[in-house]
DSSP file (Angstrom, degrees, kcal/mol; ACC not computed):
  #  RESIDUE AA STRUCTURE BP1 BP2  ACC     N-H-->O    O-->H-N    N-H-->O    O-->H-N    TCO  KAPPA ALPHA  PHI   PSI    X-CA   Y-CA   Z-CA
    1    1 A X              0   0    0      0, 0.0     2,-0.1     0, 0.0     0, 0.0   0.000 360.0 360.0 360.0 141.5  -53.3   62.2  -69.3
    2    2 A X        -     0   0    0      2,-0.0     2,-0.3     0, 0.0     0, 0.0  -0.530 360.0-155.2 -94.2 161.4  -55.1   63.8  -66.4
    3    3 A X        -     0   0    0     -2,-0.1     2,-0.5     0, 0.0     0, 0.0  -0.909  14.7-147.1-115.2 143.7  -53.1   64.8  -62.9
    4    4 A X        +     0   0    0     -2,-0.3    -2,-0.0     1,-0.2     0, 0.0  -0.999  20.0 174.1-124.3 132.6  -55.2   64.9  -59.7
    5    5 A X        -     0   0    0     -2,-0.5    -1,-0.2     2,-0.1     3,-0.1   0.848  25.4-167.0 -34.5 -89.5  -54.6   67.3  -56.8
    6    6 A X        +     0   0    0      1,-0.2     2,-0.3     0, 0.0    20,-0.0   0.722  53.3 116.7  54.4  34.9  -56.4   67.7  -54.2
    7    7 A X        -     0   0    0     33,-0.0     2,-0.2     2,-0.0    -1,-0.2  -0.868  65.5-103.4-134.4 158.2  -54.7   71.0  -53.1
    8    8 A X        +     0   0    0     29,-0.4     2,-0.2    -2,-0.3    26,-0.0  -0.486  44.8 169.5 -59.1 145.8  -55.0   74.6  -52.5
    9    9 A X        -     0   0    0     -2,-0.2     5,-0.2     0, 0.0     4,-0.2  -0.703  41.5 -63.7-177.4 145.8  -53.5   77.0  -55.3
   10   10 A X    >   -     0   0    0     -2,-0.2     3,-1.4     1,-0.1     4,-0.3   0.195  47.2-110.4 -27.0 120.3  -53.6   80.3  -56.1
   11   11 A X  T 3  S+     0   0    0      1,-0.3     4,-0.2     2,-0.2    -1,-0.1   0.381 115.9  46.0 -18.6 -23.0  -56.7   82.0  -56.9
   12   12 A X  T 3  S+     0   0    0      2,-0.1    -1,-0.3    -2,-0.1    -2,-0.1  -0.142  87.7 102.9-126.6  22.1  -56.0   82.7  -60.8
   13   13 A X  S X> S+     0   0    0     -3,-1.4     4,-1.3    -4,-0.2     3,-1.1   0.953  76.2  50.0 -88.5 -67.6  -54.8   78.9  -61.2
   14   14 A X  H >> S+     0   0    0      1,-0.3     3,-1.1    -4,-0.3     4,-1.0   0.934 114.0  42.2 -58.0 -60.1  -57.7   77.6  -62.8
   15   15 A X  H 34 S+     0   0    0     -4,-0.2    -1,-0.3     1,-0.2    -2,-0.1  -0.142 113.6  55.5 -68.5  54.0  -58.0   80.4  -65.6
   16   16 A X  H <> S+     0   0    0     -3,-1.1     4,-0.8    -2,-0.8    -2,-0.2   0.307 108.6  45.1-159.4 -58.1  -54.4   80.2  -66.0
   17   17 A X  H <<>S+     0   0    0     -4,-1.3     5,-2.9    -3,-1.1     4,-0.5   0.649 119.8  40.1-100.4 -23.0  -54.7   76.4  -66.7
   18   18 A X  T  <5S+     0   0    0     -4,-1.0    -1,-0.2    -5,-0.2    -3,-0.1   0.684 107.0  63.6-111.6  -5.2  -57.8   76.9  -69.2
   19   19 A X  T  45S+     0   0    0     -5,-0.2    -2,-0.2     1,-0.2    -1,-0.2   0.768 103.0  54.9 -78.5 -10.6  -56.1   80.4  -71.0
   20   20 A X  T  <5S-     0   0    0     -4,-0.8    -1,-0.2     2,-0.1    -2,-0.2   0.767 129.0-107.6 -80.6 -18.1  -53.1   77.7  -72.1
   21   21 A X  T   5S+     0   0    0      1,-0.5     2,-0.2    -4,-0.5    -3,-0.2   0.636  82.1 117.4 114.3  10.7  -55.8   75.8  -73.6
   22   22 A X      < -     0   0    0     -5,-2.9    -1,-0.5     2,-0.0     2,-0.4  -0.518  59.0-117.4-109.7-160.8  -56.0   73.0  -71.4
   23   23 A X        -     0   0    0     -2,-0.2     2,-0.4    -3,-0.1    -5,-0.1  -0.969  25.7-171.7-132.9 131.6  -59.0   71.9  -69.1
   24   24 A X        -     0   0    0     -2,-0.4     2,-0.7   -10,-0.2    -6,-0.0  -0.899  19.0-147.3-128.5 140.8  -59.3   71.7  -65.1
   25   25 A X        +     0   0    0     -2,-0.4     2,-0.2     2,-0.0    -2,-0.0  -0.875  36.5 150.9 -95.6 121.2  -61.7   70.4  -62.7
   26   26 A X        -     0   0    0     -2,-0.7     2,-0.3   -20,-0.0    -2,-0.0  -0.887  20.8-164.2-139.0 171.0  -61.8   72.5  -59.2
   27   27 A X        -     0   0    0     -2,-0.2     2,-0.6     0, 0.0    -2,-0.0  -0.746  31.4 -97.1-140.0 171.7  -64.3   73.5  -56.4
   28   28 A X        -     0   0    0     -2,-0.3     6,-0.0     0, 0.0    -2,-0.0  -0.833  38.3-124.2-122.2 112.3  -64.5   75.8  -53.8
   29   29 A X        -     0   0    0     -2,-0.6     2,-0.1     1,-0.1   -21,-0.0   0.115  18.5-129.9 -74.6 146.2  -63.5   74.6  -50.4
   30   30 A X     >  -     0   0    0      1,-0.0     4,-1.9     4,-0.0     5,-0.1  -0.240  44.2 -82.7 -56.4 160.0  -66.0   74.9  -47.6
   31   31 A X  H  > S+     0   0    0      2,-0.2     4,-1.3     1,-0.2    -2,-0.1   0.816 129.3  38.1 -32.4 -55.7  -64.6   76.6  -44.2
   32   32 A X  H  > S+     0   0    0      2,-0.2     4,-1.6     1,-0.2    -1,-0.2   0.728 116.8  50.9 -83.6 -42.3  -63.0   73.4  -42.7
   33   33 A X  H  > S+     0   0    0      2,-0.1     4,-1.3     3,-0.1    -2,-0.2   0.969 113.0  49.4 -47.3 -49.9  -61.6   72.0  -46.1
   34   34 A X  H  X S+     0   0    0     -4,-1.9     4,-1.3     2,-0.2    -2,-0.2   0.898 108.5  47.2 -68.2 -53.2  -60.2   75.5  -46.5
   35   35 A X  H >X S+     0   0    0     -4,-1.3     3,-4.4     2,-0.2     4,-0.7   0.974 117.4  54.3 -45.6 -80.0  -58.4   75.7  -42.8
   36   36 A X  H 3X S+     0   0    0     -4,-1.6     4,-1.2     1,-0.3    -2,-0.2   0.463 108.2  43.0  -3.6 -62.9  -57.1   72.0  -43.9
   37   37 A X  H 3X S+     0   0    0     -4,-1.3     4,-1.7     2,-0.2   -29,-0.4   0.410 106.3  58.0 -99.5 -17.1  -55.8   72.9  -46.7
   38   38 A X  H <X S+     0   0    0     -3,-4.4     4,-2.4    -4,-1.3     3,-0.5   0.981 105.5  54.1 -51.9 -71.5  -54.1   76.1  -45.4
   39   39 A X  H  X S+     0   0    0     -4,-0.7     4,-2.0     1,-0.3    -2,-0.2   0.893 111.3  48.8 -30.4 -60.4  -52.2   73.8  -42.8
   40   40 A X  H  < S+     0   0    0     -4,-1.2     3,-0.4     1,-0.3    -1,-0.3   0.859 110.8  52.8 -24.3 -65.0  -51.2   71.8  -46.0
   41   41 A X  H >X S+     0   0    0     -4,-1.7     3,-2.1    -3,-0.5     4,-1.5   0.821 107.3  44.9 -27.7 -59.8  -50.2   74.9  -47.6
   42   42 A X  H 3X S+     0   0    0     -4,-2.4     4,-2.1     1,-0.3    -1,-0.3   0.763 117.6  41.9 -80.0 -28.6  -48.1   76.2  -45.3
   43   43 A X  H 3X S+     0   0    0     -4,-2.0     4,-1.0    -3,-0.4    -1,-0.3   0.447 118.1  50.6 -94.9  -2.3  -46.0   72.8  -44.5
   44   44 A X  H X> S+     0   0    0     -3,-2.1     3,-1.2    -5,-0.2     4,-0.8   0.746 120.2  37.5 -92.8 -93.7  -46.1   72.2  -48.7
   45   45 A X  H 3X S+     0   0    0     -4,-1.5     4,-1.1     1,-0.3     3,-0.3   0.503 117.5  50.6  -4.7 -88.6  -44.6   76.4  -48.9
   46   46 A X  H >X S+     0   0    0     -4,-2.1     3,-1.8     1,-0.2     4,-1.6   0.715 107.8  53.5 -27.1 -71.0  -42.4   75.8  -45.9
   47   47 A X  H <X S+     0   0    0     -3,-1.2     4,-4.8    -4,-1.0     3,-0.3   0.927 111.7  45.2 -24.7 -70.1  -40.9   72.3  -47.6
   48   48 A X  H 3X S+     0   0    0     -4,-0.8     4,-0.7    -3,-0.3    -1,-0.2   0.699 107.2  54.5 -71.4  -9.5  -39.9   74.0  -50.8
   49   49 A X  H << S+     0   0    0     -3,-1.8    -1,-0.2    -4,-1.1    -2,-0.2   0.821 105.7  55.6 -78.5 -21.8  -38.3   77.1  -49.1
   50   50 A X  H >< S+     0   0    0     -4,-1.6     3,-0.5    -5,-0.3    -2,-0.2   0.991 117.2  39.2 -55.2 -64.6  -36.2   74.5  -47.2
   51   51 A X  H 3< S+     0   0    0     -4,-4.8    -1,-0.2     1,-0.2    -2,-0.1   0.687 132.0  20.8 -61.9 -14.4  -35.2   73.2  -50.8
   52   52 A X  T 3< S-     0   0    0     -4,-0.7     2,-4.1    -5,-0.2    -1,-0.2  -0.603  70.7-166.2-152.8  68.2  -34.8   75.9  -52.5
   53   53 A X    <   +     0   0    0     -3,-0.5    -4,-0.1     3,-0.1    -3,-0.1   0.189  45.7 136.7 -59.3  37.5  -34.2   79.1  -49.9
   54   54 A X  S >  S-     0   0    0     -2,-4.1     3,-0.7     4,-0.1    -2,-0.1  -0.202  72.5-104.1-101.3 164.2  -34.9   82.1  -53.1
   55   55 A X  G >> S+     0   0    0      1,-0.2     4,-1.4     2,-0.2     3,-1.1   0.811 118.6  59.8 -57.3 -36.3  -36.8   85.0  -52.6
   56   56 A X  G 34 S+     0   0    0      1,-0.3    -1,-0.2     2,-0.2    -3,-0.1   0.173 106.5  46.6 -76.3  15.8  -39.7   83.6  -54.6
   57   57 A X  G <4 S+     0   0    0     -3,-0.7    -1,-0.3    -5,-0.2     4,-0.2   0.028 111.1  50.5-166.1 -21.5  -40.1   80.7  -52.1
   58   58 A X  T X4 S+     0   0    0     -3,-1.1     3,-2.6     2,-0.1     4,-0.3   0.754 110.7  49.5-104.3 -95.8  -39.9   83.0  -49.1
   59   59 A X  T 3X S+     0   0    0     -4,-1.4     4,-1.8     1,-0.3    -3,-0.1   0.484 111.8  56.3 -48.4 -51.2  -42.9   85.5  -51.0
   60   60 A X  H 3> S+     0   0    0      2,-0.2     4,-1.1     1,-0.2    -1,-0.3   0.964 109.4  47.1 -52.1 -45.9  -44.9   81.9  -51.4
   61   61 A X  H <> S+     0   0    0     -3,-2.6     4,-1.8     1,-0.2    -2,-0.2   0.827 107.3  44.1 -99.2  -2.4  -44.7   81.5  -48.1
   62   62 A X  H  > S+     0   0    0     -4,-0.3     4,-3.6     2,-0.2    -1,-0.2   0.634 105.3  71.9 -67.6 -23.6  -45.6   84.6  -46.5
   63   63 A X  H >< S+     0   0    0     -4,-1.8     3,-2.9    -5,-0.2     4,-0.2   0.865 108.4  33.7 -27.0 -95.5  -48.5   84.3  -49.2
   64   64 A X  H >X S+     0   0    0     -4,-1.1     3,-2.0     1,-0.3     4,-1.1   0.707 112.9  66.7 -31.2 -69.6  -50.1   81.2  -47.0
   65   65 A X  H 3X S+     0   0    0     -4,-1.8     4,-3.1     1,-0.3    -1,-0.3   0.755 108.2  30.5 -22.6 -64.0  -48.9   83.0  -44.1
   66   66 A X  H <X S+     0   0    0     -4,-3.6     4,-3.4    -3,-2.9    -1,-0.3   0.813 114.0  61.0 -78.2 -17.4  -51.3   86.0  -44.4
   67   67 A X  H <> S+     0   0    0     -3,-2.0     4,-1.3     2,-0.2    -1,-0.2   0.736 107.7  51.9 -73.4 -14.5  -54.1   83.8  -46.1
   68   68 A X  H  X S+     0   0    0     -4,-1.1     4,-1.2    -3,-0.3     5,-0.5   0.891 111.2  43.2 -45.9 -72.7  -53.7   82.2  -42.7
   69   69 A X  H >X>S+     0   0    0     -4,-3.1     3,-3.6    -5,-0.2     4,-1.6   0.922 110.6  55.0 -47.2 -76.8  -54.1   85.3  -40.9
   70   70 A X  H ><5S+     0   0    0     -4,-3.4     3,-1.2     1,-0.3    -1,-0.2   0.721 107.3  47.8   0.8 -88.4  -56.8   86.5  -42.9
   71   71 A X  H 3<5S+     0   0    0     -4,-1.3    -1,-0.3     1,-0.3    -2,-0.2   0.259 115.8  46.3 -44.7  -8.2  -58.9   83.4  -42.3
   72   72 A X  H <<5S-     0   0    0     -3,-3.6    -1,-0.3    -4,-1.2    -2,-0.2   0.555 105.1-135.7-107.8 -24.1  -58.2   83.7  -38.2
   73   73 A X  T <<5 +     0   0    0     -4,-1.6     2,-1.0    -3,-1.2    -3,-0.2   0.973  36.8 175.8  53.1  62.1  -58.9   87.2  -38.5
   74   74 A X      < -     0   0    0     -5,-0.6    -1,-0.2    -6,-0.1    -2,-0.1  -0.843  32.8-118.0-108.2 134.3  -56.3   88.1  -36.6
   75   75 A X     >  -     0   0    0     -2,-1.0     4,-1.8    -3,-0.2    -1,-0.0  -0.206  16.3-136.4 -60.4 126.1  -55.7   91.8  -36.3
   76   76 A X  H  > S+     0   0    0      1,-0.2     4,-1.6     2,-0.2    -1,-0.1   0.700  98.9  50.4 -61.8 -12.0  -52.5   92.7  -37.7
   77   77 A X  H  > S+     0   0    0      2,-0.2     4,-1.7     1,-0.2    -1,-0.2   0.579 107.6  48.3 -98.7 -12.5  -51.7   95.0  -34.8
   78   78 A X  H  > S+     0   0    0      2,-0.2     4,-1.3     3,-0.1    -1,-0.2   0.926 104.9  61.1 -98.9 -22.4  -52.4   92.8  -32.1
   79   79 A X  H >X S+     0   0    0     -4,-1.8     4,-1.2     1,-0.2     3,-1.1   0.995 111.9  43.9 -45.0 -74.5  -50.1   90.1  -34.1
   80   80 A X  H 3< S+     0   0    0     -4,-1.6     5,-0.4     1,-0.2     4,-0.4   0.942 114.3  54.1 -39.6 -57.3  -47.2   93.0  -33.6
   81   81 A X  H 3< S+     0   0    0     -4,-1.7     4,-0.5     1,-0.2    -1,-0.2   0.736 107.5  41.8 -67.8 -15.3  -48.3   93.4  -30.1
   82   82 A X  H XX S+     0   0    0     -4,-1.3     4,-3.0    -3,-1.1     3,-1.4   0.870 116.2  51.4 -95.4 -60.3  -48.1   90.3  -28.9
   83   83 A X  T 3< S+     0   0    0     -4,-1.2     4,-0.2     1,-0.2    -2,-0.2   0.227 107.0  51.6 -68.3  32.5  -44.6   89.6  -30.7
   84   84 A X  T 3> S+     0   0    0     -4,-0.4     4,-1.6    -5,-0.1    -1,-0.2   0.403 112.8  46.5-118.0 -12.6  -43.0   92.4  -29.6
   85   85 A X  H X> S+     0   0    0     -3,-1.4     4,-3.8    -4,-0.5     3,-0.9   0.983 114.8  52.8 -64.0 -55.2  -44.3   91.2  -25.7
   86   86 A X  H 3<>S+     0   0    0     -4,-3.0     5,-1.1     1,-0.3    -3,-0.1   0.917 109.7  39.1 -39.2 -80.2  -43.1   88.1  -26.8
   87   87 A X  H 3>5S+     0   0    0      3,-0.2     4,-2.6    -4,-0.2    -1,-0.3   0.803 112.3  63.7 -59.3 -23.1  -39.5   89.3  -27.9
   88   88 A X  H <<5S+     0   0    0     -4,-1.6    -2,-0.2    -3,-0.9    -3,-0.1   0.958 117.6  25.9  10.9 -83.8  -39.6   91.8  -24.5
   89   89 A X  T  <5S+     0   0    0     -4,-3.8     2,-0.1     1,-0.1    -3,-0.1   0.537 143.2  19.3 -70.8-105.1  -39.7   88.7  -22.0
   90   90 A X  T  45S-     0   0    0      1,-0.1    -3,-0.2     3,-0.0    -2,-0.2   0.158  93.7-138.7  17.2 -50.4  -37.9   86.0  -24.6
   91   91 A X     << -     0   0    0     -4,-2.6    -1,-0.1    -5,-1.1    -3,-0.1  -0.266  17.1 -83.2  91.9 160.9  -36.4   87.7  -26.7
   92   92 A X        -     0   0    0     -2,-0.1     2,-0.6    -5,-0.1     3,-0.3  -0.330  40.1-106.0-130.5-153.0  -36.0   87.1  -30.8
   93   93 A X  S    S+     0   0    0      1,-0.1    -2,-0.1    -2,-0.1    -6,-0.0  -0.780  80.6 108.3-142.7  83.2  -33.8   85.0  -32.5
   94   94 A X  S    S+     0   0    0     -2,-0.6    -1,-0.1     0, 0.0     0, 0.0   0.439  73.1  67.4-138.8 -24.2  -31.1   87.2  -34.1
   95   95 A X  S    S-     0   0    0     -3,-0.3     2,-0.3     1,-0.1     3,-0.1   0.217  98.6-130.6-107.2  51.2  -28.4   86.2  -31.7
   96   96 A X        -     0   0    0      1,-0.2    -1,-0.1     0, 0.0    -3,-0.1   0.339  32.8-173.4  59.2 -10.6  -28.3   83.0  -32.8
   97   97 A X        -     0   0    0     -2,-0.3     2,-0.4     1,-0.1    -1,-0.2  -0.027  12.5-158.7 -30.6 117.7  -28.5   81.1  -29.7
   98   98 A X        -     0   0    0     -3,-0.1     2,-0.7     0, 0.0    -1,-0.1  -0.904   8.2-149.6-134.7 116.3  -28.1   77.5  -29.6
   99   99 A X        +     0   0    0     -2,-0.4     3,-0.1     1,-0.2    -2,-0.0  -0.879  27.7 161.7 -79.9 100.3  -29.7   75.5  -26.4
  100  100 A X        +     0   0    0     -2,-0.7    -1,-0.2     1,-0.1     2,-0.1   0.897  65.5   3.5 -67.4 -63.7  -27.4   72.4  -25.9
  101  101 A X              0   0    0      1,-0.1    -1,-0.1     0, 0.0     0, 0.0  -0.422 360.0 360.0 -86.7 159.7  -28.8   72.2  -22.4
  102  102 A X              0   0    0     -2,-0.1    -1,-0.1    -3,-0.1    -3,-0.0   0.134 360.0 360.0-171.3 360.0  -30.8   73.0  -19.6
C-alpha cells in the first residue's frame, strides 16, 4: 500500500526510505513550493512540540526555524540585533507576564 505526502522532509528522507528496501516517489520543490512548504513545516514542527514538549521536538523545530532563515537570508547578526532592540523597548518574556487588560 502506497502513502502520499505532499510534504517537506528532511534531506536524507528519500535514501533512508529506499536503504530499508522500500521505494519513494519525491521532487524538488521550486522556490514558492519550497517557502509553502516551510510555512507548513514550521506549524506541522510547532503542533508536535505542543504534543509532545521533548528535546527532540524542540531540535525539529529550530531545524525549520533556521531553514527558514536560510531561505530569507536573513543575517544571523542582524536577527540578534533587532531582538535585542526589541527586548530593550519591550522587553522578553521571562517574567511571565500575563495581560488580562488594557
Amino acid at each position: 500500500m502506497t502513502t502520499h505526502y505532499n510534504k517537506l522532509v528532511r534531506d536524507k528522507i528519500p535514501a533512508y526510505i529506499k536503504g530499508k528496501g522500500s521505494d519513494c516517489v519525491y521532487h524538488i520543490a521550486d522556490a514558492d513550493e519550497y517557502w509553502a512548504k516551510l510555512k507548513e513545516k514550521l506549524l506541522e514542527e510547532f503542533e508536535e512540540f505542543k504534543a509532545d514538549e521533548s528535546i527532540e521536538e524542540f531540535a525539529d523545530l529550530l531545524e525549520v526555524v533556521e531553514a527558514i532563515r536560510l531561505y530569507k537570508r536573513f543575517d544571523p547578526v542582524e536577527i540578534a540585533r533587532v531582538r535585542e532592540s526589541k527586548v530593550a523597548e519591550r522587553g522578553a518574556f521571562n517574567d511571565r507576564v500575563i495581560l488580562d487588560e488594557a
